[in-house]
N, C-alpha and C positions, 0 to 999 in steps of 0.2 A: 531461543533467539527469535523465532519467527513471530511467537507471541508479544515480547518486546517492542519487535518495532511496528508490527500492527500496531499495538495501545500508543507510541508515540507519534504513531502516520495519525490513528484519531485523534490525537492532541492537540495538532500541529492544525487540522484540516477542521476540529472545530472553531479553537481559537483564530483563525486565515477568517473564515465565515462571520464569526461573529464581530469582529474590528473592521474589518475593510470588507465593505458591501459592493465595493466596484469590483471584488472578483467574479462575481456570477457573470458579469456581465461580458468577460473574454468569452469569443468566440470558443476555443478551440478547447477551453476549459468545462464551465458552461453548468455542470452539474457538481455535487460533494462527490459523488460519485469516480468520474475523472480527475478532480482533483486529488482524492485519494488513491489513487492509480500513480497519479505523476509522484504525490509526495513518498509513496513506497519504495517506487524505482529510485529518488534521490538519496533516500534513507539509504537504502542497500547499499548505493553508490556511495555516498559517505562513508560507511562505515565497512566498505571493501567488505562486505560479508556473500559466501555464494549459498546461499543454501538449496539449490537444486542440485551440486557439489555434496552437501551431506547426503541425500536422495539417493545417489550413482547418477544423476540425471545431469552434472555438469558437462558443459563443452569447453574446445581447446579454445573459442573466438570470448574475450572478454566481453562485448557487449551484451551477448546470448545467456552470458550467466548473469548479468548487469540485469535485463531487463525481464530477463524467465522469472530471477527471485525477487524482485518487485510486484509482478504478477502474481504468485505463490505468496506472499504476504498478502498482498489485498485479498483475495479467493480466500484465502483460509478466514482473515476476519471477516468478510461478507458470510461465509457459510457461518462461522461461529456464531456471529450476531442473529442468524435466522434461527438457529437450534436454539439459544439462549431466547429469544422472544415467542416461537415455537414452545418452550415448555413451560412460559412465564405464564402462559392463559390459561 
């Protein structure tokens, strides 16, 4: 599941970039980088998934597993993408 919706936050967050150019330019947004942060948290959030709950790492406060496994999706494909281009050389 975590792989999932990593590859659909990068879907989402390349397609966003490449149609509408006025994204870059929200303050708050600013980089791919945050914007694949926010679209991970939404993702999880959409699809009611906790996966720091698979871990033992879930809490009793909804937003805390809302925004941990948003965070836990993006980190995992950031490190994956550095191990994958890490061995591609």
């Amino acid at each position: 599941m975590l792989v999932l919706i990593g590859l659909i936050g990068s879907i989402v967050v390349e397609t966003l970039v490449a149609h509408v150019p006025a994204i870059g330019k929200i303050p708050v947004i600013g980089t791919e980088r945050n914007l694949f942060i926010l679209t991970s948290v939404l993702l999880v959030w959409l699809g009611d998934v906790n996966i720091l709950g698979t871990f033992g790492l879930g809490s009793t406060q909804e937003w805390v597993n809302i925004v941990g496994s948003g965070l836990a999706v993006a980190g995992f494909v950031t490190v994956t993408n550095a191990a994958i281009n890490y061995l591609n050389k």
